[in-house]
C-alpha positions as CSV (number, residue, x, y, z in Angstrom):
1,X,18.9,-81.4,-5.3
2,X,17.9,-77.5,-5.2
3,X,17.1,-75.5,-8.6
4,X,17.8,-71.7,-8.6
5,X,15.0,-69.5,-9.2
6,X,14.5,-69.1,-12.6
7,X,14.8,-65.3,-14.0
8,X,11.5,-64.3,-15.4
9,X,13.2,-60.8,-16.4
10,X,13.8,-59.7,-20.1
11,X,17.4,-60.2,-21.3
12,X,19.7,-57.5,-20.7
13,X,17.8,-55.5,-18.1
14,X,18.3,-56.2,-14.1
15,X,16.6,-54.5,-11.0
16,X,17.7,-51.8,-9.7
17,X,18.2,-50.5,-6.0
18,X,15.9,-47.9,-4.9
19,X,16.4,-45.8,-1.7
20,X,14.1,-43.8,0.1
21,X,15.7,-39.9,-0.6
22,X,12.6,-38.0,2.1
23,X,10.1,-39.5,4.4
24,X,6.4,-38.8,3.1
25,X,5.5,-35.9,5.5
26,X,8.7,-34.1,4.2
27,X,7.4,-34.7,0.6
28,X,4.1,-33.8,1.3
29,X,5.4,-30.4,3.0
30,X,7.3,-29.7,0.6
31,X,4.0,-30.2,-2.1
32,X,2.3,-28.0,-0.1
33,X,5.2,-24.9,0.1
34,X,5.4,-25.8,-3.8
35,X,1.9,-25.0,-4.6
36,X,1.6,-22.2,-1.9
37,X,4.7,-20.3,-3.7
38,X,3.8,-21.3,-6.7
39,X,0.2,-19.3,-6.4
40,X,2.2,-16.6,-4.8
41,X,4.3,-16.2,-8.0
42,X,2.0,-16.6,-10.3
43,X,-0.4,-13.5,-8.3
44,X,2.3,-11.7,-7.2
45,X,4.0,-11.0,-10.8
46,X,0.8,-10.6,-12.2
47,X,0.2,-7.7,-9.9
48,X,3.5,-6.7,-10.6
49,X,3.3,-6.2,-14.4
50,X,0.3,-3.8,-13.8
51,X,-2.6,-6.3,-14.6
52,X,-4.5,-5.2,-11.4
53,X,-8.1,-4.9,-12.3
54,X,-7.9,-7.9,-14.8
55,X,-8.5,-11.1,-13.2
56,X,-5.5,-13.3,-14.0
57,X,-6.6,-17.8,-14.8
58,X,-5.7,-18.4,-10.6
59,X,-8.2,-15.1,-10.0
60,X,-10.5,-16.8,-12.1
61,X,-10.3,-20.4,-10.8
62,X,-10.8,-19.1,-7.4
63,X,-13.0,-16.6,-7.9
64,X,-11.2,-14.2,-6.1
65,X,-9.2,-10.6,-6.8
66,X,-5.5,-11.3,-7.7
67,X,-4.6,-9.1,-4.7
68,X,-7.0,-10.8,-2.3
69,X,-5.8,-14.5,-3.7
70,X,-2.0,-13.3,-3.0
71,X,-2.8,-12.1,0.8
72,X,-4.6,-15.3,1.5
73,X,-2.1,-17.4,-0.2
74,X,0.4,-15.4,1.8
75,X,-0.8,-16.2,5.4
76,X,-1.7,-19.6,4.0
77,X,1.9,-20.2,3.3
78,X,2.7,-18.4,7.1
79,X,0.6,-20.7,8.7
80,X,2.0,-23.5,6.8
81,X,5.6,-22.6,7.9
82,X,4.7,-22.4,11.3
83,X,3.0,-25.7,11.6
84,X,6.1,-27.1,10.2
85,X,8.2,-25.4,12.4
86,X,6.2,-27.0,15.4
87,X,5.4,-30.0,14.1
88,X,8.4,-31.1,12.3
89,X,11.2,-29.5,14.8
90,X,13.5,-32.5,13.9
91,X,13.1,-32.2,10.5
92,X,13.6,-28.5,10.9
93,X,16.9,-28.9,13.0
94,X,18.1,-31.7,10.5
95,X,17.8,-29.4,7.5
96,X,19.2,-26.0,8.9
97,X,22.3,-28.3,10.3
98,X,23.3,-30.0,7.4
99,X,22.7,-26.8,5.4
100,X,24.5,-24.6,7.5
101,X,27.5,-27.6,7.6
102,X,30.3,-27.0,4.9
103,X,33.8,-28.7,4.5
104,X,36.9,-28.4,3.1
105,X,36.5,-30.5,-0.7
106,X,33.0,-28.2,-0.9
107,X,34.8,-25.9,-2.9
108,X,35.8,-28.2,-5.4
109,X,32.7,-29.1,-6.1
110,X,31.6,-26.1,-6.6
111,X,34.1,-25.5,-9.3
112,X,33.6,-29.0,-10.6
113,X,29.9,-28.2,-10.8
114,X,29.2,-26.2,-13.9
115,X,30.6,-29.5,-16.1
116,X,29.3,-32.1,-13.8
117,X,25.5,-30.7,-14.7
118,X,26.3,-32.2,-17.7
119,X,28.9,-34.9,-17.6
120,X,27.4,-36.4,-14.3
121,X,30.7,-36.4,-12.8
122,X,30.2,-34.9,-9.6
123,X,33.1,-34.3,-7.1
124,X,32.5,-36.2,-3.9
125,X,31.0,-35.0,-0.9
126,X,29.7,-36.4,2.4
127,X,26.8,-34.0,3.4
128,X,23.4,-34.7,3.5
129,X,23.2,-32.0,0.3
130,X,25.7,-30.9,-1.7
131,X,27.7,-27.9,-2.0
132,X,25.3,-26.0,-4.1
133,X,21.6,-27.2,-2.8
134,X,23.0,-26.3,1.1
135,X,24.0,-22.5,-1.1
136,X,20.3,-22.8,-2.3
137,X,18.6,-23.9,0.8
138,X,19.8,-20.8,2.6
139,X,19.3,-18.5,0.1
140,X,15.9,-20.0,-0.4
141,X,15.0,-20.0,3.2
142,X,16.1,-15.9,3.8
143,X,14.4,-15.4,0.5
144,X,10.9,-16.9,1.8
145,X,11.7,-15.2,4.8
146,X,12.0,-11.7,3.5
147,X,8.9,-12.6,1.6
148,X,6.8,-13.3,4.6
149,X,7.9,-10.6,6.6
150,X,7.7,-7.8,4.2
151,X,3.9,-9.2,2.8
152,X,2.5,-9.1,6.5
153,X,4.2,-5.9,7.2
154,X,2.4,-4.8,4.3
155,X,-1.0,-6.6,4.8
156,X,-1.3,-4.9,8.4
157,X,0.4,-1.2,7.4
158,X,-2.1,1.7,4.9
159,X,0.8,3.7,3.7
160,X,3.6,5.6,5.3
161,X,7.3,5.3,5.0
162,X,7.5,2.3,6.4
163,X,4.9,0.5,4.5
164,X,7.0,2.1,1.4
165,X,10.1,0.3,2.2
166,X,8.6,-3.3,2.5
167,X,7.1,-2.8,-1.1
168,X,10.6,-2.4,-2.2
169,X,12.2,-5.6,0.0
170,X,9.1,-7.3,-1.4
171,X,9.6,-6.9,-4.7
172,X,13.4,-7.1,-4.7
173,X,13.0,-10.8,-2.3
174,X,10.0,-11.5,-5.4
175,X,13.3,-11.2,-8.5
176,X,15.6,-13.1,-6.0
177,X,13.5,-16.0,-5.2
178,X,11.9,-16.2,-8.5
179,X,15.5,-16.9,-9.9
180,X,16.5,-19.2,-7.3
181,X,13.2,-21.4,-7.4
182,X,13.4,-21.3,-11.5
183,X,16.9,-22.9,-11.1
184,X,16.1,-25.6,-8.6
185,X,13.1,-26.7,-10.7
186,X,15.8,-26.8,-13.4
187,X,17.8,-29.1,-11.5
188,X,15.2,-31.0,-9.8
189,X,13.3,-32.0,-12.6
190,X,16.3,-33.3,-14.0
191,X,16.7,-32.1,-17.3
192,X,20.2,-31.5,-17.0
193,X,22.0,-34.6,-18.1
194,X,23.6,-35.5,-15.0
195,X,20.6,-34.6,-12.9
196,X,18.3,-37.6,-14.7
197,X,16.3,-39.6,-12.6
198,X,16.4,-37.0,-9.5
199,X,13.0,-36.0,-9.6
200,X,11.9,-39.1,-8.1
201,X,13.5,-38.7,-4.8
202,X,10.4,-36.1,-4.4
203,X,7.8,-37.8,-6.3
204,X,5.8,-41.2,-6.8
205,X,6.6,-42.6,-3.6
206,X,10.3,-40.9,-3.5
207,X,11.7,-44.5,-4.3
208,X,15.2,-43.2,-6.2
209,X,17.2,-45.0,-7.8
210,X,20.3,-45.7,-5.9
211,X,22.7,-44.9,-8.5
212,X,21.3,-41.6,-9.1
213,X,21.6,-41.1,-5.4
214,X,25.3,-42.7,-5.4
215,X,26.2,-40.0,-8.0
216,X,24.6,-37.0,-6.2
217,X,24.9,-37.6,-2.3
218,X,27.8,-40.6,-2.3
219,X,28.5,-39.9,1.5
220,X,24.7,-39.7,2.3
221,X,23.6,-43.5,0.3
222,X,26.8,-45.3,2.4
223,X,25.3,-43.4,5.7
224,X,21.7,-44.6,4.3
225,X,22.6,-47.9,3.7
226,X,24.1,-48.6,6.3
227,X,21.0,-47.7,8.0
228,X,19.2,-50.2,5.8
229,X,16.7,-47.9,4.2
230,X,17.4,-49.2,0.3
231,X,15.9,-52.2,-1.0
232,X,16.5,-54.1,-4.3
């Protein structure tokens, strides 16, 4: 005669399925471009708002000049790109296909969108990312991009026209990609109601819960599943 296990769990709660959303090196990456733009931000609007001269808390912490702190955060963050870029090629190709892939139903989830922030009721979609992060990853990526650019240009150019014209496509890129990076902390952190629970598919071991996941990316946790990378 054979017993079942006996269930040592409170009453009324059950485990739940976690899945793996990002290896570790892509959360660690993406720590590391986090903090980089993060510093950049914080020096760059600084700077922007006239404080030059008066050492702002990162100027401080480092012991550095707010402009010397944002050119070396700058090329640290160029640098960082790179190595990504070489080391993580199929990480790279991974993320620029699936956000460059769009299909018919995208647009009605984009229309769906604006209630489903709050209701949770998503419109399906079988992309690795939905509709609106593949929107945001590209916008991001130019943004970043224009950002670069324009700050080397500038760190390697002493006036001229030239030098003129990447202040302005530097500080136009710094109002777009502050807006878009405000709004995917917003949904990322998972404040909105039917973002809850996100956040951990980029944190604390990126173990999320698979119905979070299920309601996000439905087409992506079959895919994942089938590939046997959840676990109870």
């Amino acid at each position: 005669m054979t017993t079942r296990p006996q269930d040592t769990r409170a009453p009324g709660t059950r485990r739940c399925a976690t899945v793996e959303r990002y290896t570790r090196p892509v959360r660690w990456f993406h720590a590391a471009v986090y903090l980089g733009v993060f510093l950049l931000l914080v020096t760059g609007w600084w700077l922007l708002l006239g404080h030059e001269g008066r050492p702002s808390l990162a100027a401080k912490l480092f012991r550095l000049p707010d402009t010397t702190l944002h050119k070396d955060a700058g090329w640290a963050l160029t640098g960082l790109v790179a190595a990504g870029l070489v080391l993580g090629i199929r990480a790279v190709r991974t993320f620029a296909v699936e956000s460059l892939r769009f299909r018919p139903g995208d647009a009605r989830w984009l229309l769906t969108w604006p209630a489903a922030a709050w209701t949770g009721r998503f419109a399906r979609h079988d992309g690795h990312f939905d509709p609106g992060q593949r929107i945001a990853n590209v916008l991001l990526v130019l943004g970043l991009l224009l950002l670069i650019g324009s700050g080397a240009g500038m760190a390697t150019l002493h006036g001229g026209p030239t030098f003129a014209v990447l202040v302005r496509v530097h500080t136009w890129a710094t109002y777009a990609c502050t807006l878009l990076i405000a709004g995917h902390v917003l949904v990322a952190s998972g404040v909105l109601p039917g973002y809850r629970g996100v956040w951990r598919s980029m944190h604390l071991g990126g173990r999320l819960d698979a119905r979070v996941a299920g309601r996000l990316w439905p087409g992506w946790l079959e895919r994942t599943r089938g590939g046997r990378r959840d676990r109870p």
